[in-house]
N, C-alpha and C positions, 0 to 999 in steps of 0.2 A: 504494500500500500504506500503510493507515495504522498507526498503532501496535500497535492490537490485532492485526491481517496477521503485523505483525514479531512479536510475541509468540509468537502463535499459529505460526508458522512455526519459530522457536526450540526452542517446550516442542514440537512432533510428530516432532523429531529425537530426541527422548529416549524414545521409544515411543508406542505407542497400547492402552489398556485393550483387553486381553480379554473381552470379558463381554456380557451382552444390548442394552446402549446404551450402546458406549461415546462415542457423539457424542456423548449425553445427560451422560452425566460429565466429557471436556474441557470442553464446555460452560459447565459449572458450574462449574469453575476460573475464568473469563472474565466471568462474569455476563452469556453468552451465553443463549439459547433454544438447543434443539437444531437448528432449522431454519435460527436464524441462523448458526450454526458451520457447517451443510452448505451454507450458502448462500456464504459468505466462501469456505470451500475449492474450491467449484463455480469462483467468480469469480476464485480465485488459479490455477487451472487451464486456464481461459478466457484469461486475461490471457497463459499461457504465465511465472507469474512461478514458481508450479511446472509442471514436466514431466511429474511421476506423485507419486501417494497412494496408498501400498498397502504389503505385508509384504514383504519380502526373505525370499528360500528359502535353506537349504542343498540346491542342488539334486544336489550327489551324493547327498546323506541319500535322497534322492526317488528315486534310479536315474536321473538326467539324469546330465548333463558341459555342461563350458562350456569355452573356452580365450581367452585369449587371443591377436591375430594381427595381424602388420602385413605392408604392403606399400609399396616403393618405387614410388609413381605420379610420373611427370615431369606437371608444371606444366599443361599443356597437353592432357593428358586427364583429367588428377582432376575433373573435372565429372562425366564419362562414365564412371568408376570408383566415384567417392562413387555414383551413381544403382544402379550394376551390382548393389553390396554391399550397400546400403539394401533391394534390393527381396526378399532372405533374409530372409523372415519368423525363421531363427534368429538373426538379427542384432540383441543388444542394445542396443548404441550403437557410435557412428562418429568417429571426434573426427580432427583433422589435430595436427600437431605439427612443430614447422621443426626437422629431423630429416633425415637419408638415408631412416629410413625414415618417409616423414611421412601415412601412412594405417593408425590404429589400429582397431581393431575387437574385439569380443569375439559370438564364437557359443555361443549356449545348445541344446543339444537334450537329444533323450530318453535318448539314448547317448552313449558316447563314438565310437562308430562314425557315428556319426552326425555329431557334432561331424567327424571326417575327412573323410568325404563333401562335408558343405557348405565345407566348404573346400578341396578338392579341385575343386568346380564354379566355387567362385570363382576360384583359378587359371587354371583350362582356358577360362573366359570372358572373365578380362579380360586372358588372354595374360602376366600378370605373376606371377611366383616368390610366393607366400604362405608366412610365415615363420611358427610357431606356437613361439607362448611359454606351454606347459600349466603350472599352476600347482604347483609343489613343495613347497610348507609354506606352511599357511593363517596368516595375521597378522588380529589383530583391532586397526584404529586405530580408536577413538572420534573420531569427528571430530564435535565439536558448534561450528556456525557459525553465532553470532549474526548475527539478520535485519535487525537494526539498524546 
């Protein structure tokens, strides 16, 4: 990642232009081309140095739910467990944590009913207690983390 990378990765945490080009206008912050800014982000995505480029939903506004969910997996199956819950396409991400309960997860769907269900299959599949942490009062942290 070279400087303009860390730049460029810096100022896309602070938004991204609404509008008919908005490549074309980051861009032009940079004394970028608009194809070289799509190319750099192509290649920061590639590289795995970002994971995803795109809008965040409020997806209750939308008529989804999401929750929050951990489970206690012992050492020695969390291979067979990380695989279980990954393969829920409502499964946003997976993270471990050295914790009792060291298998976090968060499921997105269309419902909240929905959101129960897939966690309910995830239970009943990998044999272990699933704990749901639904969200109670929305916080908003700005977290801006310099790339440099």
């Amino acid at each position: 990642m070279d400087e303009i990378d860390s730049r460029l990765v810096t100022r896309l945490q602070r938004g991204f232009p609404v509008n008919e080009r908005p490549y074309l206008d980051v861009a032009a912050e940079f004394g970028l081309t608009e194809d070289e800014l799509i190319a750099r982000l192509e290649k920061l995505l590639d590289e795995g140095i970002l994971t995803r480029f795109g809008p965040l939903y409020q997806v209750e506004q939308l008529g989804g739910a999401y929750s929050l969910a951990a489970i206690q997996v012992p050492n020695a199956d969390y291979d067979r467990i990380v695989d279980l819950v990954n393969a829920y396409p409502e499964v946003a991400h997976n993270y471990r944590r050295e914790h009792a309960f060291n298998m976090w997860f968060v499921v997105a769907a269309a419902s909240p009913a929905e959101v129960k269900r897939v966690l309910f299959s995830i239970e009943r599949d990998s044999t272990y207690p699933v704990f749901e942490f639904p969200k109670l009062r929305e916080y908003f942290v700005n977290l801006d983390l310099p790339a440099w």
